[in-house]
PyMOL Python script that loads the backbone (N, CA, C, O; Angstrom):
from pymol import cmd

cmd.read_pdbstr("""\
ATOM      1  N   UNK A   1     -31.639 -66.755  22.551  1.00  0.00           N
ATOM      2  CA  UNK A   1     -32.121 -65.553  21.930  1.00  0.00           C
ATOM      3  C   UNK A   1     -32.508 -64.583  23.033  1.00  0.00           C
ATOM      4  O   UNK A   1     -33.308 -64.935  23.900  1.00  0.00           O
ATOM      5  N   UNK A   2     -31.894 -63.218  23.025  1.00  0.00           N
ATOM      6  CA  UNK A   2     -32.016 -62.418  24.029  1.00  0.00           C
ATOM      7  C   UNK A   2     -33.287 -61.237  23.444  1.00  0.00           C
ATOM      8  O   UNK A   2     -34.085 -60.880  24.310  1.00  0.00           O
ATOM      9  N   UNK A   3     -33.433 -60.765  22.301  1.00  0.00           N
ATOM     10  CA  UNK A   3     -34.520 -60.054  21.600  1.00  0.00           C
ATOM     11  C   UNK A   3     -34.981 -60.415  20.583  1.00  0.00           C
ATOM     12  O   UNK A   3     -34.253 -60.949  19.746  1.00  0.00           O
ATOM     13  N   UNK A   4     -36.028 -60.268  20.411  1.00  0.00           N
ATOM     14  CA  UNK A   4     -36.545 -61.060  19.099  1.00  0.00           C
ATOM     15  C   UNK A   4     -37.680 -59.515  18.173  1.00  0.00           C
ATOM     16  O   UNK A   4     -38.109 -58.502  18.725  1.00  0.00           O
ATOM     17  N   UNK A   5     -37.773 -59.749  17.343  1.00  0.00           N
ATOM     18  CA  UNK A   5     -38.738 -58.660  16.134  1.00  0.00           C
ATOM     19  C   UNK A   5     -38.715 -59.219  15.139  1.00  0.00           C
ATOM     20  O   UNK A   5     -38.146 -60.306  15.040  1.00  0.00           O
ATOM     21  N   UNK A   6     -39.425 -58.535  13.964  1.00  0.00           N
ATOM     22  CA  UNK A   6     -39.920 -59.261  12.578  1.00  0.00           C
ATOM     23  C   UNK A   6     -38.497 -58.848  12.229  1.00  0.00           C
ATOM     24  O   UNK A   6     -37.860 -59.617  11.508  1.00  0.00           O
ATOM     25  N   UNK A   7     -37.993 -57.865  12.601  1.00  0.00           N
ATOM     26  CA  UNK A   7     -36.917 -58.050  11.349  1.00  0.00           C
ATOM     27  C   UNK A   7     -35.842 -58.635  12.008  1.00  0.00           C
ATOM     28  O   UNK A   7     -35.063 -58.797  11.069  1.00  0.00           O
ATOM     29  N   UNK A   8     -35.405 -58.967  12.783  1.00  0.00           N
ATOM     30  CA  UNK A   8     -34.488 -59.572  13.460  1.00  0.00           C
ATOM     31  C   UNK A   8     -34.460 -60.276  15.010  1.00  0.00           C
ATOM     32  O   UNK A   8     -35.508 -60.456  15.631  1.00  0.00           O
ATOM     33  N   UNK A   9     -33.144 -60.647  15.549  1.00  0.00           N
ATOM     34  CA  UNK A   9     -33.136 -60.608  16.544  1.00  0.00           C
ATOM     35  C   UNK A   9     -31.514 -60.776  17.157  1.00  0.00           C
ATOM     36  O   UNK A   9     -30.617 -60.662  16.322  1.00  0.00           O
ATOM     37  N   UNK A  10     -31.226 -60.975  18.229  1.00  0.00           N
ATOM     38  CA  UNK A  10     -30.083 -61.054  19.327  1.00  0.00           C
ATOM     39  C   UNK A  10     -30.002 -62.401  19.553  1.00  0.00           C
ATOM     40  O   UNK A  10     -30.802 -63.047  20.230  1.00  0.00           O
ATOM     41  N   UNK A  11     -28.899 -62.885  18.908  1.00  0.00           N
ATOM     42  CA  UNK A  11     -28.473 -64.203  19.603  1.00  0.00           C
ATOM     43  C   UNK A  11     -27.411 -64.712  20.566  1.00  0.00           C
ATOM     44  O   UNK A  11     -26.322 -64.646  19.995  1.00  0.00           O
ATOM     45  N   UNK A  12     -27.301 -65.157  21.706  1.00  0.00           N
ATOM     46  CA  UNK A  12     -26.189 -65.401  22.035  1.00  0.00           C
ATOM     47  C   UNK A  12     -25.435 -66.930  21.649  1.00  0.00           C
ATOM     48  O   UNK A  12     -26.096 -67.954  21.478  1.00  0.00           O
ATOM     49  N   UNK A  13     -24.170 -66.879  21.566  1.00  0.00           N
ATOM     50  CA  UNK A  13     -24.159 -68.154  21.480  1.00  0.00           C
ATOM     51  C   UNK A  13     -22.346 -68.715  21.228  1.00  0.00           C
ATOM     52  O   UNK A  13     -21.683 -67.978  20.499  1.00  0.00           O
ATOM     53  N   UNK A  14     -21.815 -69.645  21.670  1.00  0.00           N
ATOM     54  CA  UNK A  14     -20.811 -69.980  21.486  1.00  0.00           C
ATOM     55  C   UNK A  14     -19.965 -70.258  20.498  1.00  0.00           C
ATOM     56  O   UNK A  14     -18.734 -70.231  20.498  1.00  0.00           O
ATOM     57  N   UNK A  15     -20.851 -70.576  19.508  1.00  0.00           N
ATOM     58  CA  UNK A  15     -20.613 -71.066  17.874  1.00  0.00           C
ATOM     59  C   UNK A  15     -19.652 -69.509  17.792  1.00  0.00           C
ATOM     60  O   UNK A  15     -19.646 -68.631  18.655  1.00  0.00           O
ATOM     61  N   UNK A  16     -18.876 -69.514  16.468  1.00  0.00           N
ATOM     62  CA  UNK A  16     -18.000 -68.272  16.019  1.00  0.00           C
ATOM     63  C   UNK A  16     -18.951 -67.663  14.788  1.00  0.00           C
ATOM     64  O   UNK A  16     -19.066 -68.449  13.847  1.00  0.00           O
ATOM     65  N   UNK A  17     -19.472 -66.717  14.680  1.00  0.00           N
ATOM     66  CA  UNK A  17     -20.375 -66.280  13.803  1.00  0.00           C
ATOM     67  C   UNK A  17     -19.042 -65.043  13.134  1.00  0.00           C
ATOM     68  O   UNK A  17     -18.122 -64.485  13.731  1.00  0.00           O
ATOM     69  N   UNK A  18     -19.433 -64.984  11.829  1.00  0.00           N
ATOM     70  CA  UNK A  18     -18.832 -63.834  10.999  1.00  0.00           C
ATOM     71  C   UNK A  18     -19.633 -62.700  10.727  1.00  0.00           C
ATOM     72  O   UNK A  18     -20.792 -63.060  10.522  1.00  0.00           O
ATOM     73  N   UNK A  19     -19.501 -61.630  10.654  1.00  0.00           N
ATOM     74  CA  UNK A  19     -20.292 -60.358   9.790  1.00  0.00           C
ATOM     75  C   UNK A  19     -20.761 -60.834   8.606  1.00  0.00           C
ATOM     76  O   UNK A  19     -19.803 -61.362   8.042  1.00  0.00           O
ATOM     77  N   UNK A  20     -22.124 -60.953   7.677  1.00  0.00           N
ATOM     78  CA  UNK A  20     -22.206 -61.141   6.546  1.00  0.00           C
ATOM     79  C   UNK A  20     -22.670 -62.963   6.486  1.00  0.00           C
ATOM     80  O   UNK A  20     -23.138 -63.421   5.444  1.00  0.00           O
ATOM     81  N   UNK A  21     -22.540 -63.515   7.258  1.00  0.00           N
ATOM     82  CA  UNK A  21     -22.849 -64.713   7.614  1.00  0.00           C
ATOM     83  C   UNK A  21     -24.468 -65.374   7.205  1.00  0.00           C
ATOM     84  O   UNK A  21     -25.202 -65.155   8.168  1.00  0.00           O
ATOM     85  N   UNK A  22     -24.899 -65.789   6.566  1.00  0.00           N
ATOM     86  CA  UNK A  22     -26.096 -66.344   6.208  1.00  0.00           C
ATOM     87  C   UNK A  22     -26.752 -67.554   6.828  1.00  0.00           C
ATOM     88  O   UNK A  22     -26.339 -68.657   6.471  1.00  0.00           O
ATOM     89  N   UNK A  23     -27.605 -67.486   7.605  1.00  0.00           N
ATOM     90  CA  UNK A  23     -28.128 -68.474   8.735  1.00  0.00           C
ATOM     91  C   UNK A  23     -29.166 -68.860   8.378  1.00  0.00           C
ATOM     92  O   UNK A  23     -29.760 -68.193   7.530  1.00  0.00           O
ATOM     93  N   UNK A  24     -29.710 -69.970   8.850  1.00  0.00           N
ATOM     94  CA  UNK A  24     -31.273 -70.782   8.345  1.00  0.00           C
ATOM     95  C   UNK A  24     -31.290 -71.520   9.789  1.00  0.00           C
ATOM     96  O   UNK A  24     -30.685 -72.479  10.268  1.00  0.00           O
ATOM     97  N   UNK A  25     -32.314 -70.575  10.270  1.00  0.00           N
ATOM     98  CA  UNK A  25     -32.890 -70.145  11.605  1.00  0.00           C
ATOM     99  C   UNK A  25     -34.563 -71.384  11.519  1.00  0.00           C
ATOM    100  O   UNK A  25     -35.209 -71.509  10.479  1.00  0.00           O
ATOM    101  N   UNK A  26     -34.831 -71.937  12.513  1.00  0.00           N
ATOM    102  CA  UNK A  26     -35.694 -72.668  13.007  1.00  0.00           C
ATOM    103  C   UNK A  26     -35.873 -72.305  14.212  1.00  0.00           C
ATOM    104  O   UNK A  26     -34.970 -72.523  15.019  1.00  0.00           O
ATOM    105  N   UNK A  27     -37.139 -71.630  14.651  1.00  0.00           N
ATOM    106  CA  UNK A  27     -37.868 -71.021  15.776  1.00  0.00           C
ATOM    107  C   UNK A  27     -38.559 -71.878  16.457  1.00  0.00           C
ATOM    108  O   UNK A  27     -39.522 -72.157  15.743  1.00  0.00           O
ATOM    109  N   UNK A  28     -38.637 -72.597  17.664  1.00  0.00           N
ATOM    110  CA  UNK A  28     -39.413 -72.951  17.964  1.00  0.00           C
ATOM    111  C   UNK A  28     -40.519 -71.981  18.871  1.00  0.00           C
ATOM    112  O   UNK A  28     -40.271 -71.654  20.031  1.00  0.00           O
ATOM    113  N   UNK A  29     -41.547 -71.653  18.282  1.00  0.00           N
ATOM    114  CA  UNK A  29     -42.011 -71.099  19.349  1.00  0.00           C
ATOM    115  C   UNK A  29     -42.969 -71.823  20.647  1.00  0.00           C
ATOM    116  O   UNK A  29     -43.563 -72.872  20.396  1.00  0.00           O
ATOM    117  N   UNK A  30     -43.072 -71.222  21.982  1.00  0.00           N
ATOM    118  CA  UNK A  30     -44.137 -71.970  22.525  1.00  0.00           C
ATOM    119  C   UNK A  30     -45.954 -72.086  22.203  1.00  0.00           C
ATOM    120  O   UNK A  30     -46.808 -71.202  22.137  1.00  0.00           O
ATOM    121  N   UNK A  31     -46.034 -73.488  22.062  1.00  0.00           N
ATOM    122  CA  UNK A  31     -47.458 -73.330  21.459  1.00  0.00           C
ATOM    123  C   UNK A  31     -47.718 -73.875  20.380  1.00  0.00           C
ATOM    124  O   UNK A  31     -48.758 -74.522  20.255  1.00  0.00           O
ATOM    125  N   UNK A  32     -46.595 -73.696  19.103  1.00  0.00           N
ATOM    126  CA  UNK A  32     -46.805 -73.662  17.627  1.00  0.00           C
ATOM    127  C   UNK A  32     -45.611 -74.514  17.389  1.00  0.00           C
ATOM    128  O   UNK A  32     -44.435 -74.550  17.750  1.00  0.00           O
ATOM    129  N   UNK A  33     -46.746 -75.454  16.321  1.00  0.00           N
ATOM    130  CA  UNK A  33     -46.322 -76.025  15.498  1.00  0.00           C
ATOM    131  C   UNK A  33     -46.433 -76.087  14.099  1.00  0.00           C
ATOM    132  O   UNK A  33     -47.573 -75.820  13.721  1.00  0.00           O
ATOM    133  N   UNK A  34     -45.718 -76.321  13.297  1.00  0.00           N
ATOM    134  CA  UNK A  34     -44.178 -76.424  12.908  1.00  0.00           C
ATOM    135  C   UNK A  34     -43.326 -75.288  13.634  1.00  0.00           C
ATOM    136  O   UNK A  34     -43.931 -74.242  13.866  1.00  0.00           O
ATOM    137  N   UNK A  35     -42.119 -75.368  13.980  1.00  0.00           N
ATOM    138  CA  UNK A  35     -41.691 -74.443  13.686  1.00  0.00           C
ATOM    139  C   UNK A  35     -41.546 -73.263  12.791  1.00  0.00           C
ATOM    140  O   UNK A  35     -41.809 -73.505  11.613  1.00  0.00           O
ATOM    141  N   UNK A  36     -41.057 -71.592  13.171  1.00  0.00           N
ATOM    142  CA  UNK A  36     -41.185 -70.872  11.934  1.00  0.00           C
ATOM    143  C   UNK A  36     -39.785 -70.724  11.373  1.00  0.00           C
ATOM    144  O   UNK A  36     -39.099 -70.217  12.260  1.00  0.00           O
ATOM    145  N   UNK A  37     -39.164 -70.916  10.434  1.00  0.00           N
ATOM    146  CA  UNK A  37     -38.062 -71.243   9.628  1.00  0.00           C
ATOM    147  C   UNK A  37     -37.635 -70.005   8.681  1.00  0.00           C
ATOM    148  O   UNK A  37     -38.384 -69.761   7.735  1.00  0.00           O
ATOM    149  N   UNK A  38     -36.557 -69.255   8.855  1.00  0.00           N
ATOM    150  CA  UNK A  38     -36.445 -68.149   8.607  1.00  0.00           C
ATOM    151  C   UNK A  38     -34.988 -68.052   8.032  1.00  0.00           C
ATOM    152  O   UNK A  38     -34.183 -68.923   8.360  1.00  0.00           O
ATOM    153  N   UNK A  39     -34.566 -66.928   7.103  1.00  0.00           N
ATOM    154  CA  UNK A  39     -33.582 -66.405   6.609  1.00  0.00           C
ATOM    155  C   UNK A  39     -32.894 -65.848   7.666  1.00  0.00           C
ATOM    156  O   UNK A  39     -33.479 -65.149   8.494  1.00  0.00           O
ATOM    157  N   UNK A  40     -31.328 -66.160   7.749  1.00  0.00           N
ATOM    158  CA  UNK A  40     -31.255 -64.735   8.244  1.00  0.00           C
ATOM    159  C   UNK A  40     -29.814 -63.867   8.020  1.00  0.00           C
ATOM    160  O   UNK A  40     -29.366 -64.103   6.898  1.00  0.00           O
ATOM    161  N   UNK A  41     -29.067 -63.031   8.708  1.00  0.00           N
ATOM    162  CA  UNK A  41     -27.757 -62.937   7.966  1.00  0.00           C
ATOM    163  C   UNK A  41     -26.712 -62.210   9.509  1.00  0.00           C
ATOM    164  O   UNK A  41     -27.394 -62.077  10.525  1.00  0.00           O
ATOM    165  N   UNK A  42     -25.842 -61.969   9.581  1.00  0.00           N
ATOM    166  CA  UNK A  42     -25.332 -61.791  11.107  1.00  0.00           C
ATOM    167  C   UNK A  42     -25.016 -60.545  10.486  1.00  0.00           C
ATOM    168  O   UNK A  42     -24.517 -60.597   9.362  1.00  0.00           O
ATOM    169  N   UNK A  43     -25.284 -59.061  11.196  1.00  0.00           N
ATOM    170  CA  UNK A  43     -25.268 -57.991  10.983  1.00  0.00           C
ATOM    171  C   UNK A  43     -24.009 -57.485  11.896  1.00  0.00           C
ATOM    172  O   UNK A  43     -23.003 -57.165  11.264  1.00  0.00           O
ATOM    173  N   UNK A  44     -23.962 -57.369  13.500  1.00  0.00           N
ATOM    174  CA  UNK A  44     -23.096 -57.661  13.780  1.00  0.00           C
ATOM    175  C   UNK A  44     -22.976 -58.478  15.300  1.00  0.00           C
ATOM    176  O   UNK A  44     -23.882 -59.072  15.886  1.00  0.00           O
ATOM    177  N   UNK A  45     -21.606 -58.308  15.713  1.00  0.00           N
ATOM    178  CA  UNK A  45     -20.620 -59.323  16.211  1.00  0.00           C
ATOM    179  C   UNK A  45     -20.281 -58.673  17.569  1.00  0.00           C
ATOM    180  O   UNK A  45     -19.263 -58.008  17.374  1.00  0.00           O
ATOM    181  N   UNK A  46     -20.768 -58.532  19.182  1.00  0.00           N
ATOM    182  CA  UNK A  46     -20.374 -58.768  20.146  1.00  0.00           C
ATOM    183  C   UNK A  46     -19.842 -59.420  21.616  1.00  0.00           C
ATOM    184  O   UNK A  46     -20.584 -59.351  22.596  1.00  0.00           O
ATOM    185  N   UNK A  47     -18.735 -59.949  21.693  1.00  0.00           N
ATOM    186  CA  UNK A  47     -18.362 -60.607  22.412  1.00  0.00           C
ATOM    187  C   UNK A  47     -19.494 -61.435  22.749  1.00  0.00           C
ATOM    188  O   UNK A  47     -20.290 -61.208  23.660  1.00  0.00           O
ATOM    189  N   UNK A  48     -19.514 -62.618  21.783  1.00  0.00           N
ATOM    190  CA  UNK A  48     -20.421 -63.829  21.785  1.00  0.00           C
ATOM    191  C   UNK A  48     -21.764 -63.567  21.744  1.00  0.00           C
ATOM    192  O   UNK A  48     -22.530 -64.436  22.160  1.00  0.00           O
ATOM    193  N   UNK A  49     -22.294 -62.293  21.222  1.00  0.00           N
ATOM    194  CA  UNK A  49     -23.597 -62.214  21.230  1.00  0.00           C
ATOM    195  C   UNK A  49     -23.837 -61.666  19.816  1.00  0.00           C
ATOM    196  O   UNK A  49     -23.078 -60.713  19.641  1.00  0.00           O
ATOM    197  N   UNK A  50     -24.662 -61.924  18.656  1.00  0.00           N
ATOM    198  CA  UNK A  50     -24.836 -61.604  17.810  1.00  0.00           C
ATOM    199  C   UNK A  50     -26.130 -60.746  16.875  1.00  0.00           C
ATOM    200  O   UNK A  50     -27.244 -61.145  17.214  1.00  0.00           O
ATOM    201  N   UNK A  51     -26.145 -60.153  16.279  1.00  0.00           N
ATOM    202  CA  UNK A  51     -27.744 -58.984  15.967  1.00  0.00           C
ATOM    203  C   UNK A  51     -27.605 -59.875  14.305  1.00  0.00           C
ATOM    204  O   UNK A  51     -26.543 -59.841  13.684  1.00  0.00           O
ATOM    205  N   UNK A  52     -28.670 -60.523  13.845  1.00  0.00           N
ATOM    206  CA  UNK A  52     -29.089 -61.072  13.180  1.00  0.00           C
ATOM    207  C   UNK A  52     -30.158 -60.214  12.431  1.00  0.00           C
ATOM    208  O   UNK A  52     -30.898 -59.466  13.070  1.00  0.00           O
ATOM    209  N   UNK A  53     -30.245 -60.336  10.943  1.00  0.00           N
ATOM    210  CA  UNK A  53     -31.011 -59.562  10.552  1.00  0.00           C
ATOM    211  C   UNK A  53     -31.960 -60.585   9.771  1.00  0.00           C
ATOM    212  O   UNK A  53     -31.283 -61.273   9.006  1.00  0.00           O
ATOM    213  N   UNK A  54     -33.390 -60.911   9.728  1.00  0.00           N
ATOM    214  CA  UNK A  54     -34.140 -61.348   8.798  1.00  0.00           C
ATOM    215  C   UNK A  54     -34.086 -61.165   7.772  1.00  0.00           C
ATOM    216  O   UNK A  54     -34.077 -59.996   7.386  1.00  0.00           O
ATOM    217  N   UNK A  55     -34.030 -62.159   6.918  1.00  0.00           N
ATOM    218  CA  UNK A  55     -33.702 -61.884   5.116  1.00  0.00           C
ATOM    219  C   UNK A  55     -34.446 -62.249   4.334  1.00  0.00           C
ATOM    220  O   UNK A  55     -34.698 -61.765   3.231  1.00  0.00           O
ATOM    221  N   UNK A  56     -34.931 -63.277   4.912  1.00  0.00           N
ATOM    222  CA  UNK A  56     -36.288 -64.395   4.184  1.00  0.00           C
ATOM    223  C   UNK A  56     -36.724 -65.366   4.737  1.00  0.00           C
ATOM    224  O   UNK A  56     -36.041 -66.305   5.147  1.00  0.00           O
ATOM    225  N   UNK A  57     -38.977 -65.162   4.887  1.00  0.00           N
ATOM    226  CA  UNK A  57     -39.429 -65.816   5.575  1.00  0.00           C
ATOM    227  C   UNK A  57     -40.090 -66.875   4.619  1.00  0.00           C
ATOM    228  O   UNK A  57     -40.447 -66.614   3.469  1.00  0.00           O
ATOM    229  N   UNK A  58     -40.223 -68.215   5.287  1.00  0.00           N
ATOM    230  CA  UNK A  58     -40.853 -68.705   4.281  1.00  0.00           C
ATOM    231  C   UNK A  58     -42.236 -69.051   4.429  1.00  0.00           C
ATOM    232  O   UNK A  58     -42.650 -69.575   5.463  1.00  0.00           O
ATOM    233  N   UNK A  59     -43.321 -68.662   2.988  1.00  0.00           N
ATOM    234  CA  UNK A  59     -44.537 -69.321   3.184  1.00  0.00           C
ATOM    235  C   UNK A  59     -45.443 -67.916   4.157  1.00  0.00           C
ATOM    236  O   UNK A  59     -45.499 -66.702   3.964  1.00  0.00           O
ATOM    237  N   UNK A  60     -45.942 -68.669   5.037  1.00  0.00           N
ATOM    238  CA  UNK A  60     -46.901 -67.875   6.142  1.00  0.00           C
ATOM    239  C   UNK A  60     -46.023 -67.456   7.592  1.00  0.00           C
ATOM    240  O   UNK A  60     -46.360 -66.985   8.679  1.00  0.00           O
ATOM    241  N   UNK A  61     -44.777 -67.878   7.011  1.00  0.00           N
ATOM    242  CA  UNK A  61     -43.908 -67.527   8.552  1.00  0.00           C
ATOM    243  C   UNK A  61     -43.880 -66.540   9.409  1.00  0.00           C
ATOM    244  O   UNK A  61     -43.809 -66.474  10.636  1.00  0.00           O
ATOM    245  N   UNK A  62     -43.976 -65.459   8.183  1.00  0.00           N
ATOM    246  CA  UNK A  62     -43.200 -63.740   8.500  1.00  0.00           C
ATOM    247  C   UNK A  62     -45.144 -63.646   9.968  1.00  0.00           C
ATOM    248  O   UNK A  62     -45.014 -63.437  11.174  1.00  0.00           O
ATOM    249  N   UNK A  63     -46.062 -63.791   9.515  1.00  0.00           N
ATOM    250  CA  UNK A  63     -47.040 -63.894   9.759  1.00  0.00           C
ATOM    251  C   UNK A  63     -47.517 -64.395  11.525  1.00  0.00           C
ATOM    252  O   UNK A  63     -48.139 -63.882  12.455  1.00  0.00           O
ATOM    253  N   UNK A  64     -46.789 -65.691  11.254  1.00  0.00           N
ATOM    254  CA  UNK A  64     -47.079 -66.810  12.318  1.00  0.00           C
ATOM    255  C   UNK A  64     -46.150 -66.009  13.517  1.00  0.00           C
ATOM    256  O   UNK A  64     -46.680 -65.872  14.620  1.00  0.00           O
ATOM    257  N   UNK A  65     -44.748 -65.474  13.300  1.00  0.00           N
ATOM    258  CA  UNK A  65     -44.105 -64.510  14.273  1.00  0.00           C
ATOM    259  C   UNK A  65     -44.245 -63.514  14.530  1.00  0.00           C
ATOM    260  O   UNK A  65     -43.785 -62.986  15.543  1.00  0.00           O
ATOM    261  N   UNK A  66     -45.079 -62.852  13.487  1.00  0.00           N
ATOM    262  CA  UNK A  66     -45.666 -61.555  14.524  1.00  0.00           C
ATOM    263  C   UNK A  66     -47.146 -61.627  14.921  1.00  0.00           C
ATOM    264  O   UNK A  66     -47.614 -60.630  15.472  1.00  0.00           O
ATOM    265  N   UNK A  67     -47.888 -62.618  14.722  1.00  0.00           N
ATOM    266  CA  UNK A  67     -48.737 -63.255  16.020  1.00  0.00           C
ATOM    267  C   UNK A  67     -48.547 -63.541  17.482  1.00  0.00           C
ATOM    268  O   UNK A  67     -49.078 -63.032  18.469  1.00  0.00           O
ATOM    269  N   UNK A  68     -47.525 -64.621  17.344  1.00  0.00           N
ATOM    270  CA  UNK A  68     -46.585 -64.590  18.320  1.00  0.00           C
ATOM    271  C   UNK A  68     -45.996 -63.450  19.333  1.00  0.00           C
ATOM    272  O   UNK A  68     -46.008 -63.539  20.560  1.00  0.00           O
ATOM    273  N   UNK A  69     -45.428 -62.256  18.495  1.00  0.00           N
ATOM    274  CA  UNK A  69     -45.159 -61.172  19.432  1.00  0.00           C
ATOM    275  C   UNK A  69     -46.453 -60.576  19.615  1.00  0.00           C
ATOM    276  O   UNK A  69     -46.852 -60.491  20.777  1.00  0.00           O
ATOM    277  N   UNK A  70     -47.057 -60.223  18.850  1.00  0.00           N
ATOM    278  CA  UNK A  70     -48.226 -59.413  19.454  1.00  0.00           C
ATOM    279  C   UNK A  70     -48.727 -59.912  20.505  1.00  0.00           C
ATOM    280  O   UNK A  70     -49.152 -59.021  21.241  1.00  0.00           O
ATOM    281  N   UNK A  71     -48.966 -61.607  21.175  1.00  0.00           N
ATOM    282  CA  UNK A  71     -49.239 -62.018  21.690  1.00  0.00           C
ATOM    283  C   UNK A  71     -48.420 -61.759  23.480  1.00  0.00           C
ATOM    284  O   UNK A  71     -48.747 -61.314  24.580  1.00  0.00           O
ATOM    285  N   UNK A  72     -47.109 -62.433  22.744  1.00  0.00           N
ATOM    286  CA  UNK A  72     -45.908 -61.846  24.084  1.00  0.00           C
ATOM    287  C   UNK A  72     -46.337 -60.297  24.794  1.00  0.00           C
ATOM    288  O   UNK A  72     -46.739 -60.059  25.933  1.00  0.00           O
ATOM    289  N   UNK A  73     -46.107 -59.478  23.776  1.00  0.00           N
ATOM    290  CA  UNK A  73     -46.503 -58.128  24.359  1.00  0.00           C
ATOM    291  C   UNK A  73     -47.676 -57.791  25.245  1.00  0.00           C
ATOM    292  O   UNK A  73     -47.783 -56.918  26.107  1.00  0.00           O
ATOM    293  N   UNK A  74     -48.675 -58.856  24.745  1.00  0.00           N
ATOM    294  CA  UNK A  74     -50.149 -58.424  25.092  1.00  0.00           C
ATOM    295  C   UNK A  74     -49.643 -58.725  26.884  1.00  0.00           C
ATOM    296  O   UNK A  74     -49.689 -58.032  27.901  1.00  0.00           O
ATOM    297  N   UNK A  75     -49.109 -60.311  26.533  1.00  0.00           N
ATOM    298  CA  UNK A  75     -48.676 -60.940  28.249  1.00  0.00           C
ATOM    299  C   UNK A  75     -48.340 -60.216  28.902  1.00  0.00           C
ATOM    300  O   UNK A  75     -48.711 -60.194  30.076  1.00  0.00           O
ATOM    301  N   UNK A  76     -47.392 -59.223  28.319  1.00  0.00           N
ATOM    302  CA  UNK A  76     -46.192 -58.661  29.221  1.00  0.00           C
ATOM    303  C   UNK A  76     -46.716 -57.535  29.780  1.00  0.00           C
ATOM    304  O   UNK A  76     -46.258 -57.087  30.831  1.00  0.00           O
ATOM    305  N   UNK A  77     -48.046 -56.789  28.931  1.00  0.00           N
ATOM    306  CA  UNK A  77     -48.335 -55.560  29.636  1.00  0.00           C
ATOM    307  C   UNK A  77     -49.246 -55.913  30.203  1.00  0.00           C
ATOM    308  O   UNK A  77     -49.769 -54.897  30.661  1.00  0.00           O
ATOM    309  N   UNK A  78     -49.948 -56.991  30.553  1.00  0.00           N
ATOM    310  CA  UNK A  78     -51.494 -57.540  31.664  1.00  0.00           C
ATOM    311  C   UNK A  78     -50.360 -57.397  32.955  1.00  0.00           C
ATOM    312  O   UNK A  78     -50.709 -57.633  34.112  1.00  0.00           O
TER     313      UNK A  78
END
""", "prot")
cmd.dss("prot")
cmd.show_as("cartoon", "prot")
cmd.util.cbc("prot")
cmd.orient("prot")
């Protein structure tokens, strides 16, 4: 994963992904457990890298990942 946000993110990856493609995404993040387990759908398609769009979070997920970034960000600007 090259970018990540609530509503999506950038994947790279070898697998052959289609436009329109429906994915069931397992996050591990560092730190947290369970994983956060997410909808998602392939928006589009560049030479092996893909923009994924969030479709459906489940439970407290949507939540638990933007903790997570708020957190990243906080890191990144100290």
């Amino acid at each position: 994963m090259t970018e990540i946000g609530l509503g999506g993110c950038r994947l790279k990856t070898d697998v052959e992904l289609t436009e329109n493609s429906p994915l069931k995404l397992k996050l591990q993040l560092p730190g947290s457990k369970p994983e956060v387990r997410v909808d998602a759908v392939v928006r589009t398609v560049e030479n092996g890298s893909f923009g994924l769009c969030f479709s459906r979070f489940l439970g407290d997920e949507k939540k638990r990942l933007g903790q997570f970034l708020i957190q990243l960000l906080m890191t990144e600007a100290a």
